[in-house]
N, C-alpha and C positions, 0 to 999 in steps of 0.2 A: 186747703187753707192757703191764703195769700200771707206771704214775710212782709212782700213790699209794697204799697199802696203809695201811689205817689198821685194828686191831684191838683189841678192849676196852676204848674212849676212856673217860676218864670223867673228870669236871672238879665239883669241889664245891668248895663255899663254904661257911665258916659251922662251927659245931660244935655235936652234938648235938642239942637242936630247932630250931636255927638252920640247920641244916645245909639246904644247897638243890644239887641235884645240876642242872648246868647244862648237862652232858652225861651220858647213862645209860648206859654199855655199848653203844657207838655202833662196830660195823665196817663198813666198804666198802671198794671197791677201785675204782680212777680207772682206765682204757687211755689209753696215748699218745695225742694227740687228742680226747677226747671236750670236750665243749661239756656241762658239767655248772650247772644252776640250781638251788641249796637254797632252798628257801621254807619258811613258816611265821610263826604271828604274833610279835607284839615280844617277848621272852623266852622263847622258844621253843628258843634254844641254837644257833642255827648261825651265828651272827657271833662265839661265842666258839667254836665247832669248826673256824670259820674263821683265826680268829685262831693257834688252837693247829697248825692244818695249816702255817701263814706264820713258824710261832718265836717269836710275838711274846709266846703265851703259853704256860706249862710246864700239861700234862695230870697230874694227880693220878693216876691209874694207866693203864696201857694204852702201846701203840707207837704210833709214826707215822713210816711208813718212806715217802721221797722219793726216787727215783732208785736205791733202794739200800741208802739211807741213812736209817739210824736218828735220826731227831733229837731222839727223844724221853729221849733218853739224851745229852744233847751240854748243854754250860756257858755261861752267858751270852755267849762271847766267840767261841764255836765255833758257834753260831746266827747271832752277828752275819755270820760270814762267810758261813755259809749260807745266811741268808736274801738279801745282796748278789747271790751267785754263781746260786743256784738258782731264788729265787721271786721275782715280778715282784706287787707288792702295789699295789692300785688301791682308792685308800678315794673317800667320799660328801666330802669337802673338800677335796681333792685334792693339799695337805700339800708344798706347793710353796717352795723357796727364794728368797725375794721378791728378790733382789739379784742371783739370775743368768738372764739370758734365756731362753727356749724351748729353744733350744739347749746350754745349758750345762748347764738342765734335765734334759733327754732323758738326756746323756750321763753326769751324775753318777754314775751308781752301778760306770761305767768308771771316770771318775778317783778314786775313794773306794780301787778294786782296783789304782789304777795300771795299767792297762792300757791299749794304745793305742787308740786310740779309729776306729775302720770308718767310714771319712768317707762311702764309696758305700754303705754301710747305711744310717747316718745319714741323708741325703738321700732314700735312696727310702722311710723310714721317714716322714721329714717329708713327704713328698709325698704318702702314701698317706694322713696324718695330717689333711689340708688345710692346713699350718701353712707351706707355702712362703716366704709373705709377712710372715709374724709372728717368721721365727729371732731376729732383734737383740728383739723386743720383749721388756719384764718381764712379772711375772703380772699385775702391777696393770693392766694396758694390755691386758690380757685381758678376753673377755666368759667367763661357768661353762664353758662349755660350750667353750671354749676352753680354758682352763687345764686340765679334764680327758681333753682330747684329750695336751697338754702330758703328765701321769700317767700316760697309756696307754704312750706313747715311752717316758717314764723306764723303763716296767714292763717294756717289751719290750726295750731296746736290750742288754741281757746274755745274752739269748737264756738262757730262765730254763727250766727243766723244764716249770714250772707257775706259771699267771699268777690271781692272786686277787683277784678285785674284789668287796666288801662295798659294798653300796649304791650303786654308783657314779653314780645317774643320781639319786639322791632328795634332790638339789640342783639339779635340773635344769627348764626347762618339756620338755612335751611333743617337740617339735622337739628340741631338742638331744638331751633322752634317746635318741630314735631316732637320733641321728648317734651316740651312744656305744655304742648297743648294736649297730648296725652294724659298728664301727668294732672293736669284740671279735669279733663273729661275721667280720670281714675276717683278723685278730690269729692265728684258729682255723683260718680255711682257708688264707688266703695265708701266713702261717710258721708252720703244722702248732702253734701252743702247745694247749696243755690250756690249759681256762680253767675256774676253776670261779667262778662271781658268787650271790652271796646276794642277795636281790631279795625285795620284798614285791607286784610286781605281776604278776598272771598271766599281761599279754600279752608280757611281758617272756621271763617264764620256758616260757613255750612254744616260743619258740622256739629254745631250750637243743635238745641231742642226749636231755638227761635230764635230768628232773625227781626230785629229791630231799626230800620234804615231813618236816619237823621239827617234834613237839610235845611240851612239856615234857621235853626233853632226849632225843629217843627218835627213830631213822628211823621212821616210820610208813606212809609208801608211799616207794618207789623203782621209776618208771617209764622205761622206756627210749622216746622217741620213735621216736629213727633211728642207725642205725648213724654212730659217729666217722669223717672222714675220713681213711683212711690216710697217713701223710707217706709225703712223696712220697721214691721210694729213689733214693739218693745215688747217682749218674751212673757209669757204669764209666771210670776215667783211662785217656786214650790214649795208648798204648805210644812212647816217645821214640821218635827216631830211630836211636837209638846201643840203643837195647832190641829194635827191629826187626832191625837187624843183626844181634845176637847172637844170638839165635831164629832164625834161616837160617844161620847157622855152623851153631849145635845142630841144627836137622834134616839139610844138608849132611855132618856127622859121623857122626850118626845113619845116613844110608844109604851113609856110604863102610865105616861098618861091618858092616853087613848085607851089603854086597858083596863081601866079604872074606870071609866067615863063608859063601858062598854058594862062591864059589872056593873055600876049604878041602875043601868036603865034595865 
């Protein structure tokens, strides 16, 4: 099943010889799970293809369908909820509320929907986060590399369709970048999200499912490394007690009727 369905993007700027097309007539299609890397150099168009896939920004012609869902056709207020409920957005600054801790962090974009907030998500979220020991602390009392582990929770704890991270590590050293990009590729298999990251560095984007290369507003290669990992299928519920019962009445019923229908004849 495809999340993303995106057909004849196209994003300009400018008028007449000003005009600069920052996306050309750009379609692709995302499947549930894939681990997707768009590369290319610095204006090259895919941090604003990025942007327009998250709401943040309106495409000048073309769809972009998420879930279903058309959002390219949806009003500033009807985005804002969209992109709360569906997309999980991870930038290179990590655009953090200085005032509420790690915690209060993570769980924002619950209390913004009002909803209640998965205390046993929460927790294994921070733990798989490394952030155990940091809940009470602020950003400021963070090392980068920390506060955007703090971004990645935010991004996931709504359990988003698709999770978007633009540059996320090119605020990073070395070390950390590899805890974050781990830490997505964990995001991918351990809770099945899509994740698509815009990246300027190869060894980065290699290890993506698929590589995505952008220039002057244009796909110009799209390579598949390795197949997405399928989520995993939702557990069959076991049948109550009081459900068991009725299912031995019904067959009990079932053969006093055939036994009957056997005596008639």
């Amino acid at each position: 099943m495809n999340v993303l369905e995106i057909s004849h993007l196209i994003k300009t700027y400018g008028k007449g010889d000003n005009l600069v097309k920052a996306v050309d007539d750009v379609s692709l299609s995302v499947p549930e799970g894939q681990f997707v890397a768009i590369v290319g150099a610095s204006g090259s168009g895919k941090s604003t293809l990025l942007h327009m896939i998250g709401g943040v920004d309106n495409p000048t012609k073309g769809d972009i369908v998420i879930d279903g869902e058309n959002i390219s056709k949806y009003n500033s207020d009807k985005l804002a909820v969209f992109r709360r409920e569906k997309v999980g957005i991870i930038y290179q600054f990590y655009n953090l509320i200085p005032v509420l801790n790690v915690s209060e962090n993570i769980t924002l974009p619950c209390d913004l929907g009002n909803k209640k907030i998965d205390e046993e998500y929460l927790k294994d979220l921070i733990e798989t986060l490394g952030l155990s020991g940091r809940v009470k602390n602020l950003p400021n009392q963070l090392s980068g590399g920390q506060q955007q582990r703090v971004a990645i929770g935010r991004a996931l704890f709504n359990h988003p369709k698709i999770i978007l991270a633009d540059e996320p590590t090119g605020n990073l050293d070395k070390k950390s970048s590899d805890e974050i990009v781990n830490l997505l590729k964990t995001a991918n298999q351990k809770y099945h999200q899509t994740v698509i990251l815009v990246t300027h560095d190869a060894n980065i984007a290699a290890q993506a499912d698929r590589i995505i290369t952008f220039e002057d507003g244009k796909i110009i290669s799209d390579k598949l490394q390795r197949e997405a990992i399928s989520p995993a299928p939702t557990p069959k519920a076991q049948p109550t007690e009081a459900e068991e019962i009725a299912e031995l009445e019904e067959i009990e019923r079932e053969v006093e009727a055939e036994n009957e229908s056997s005596n008639a004849a």
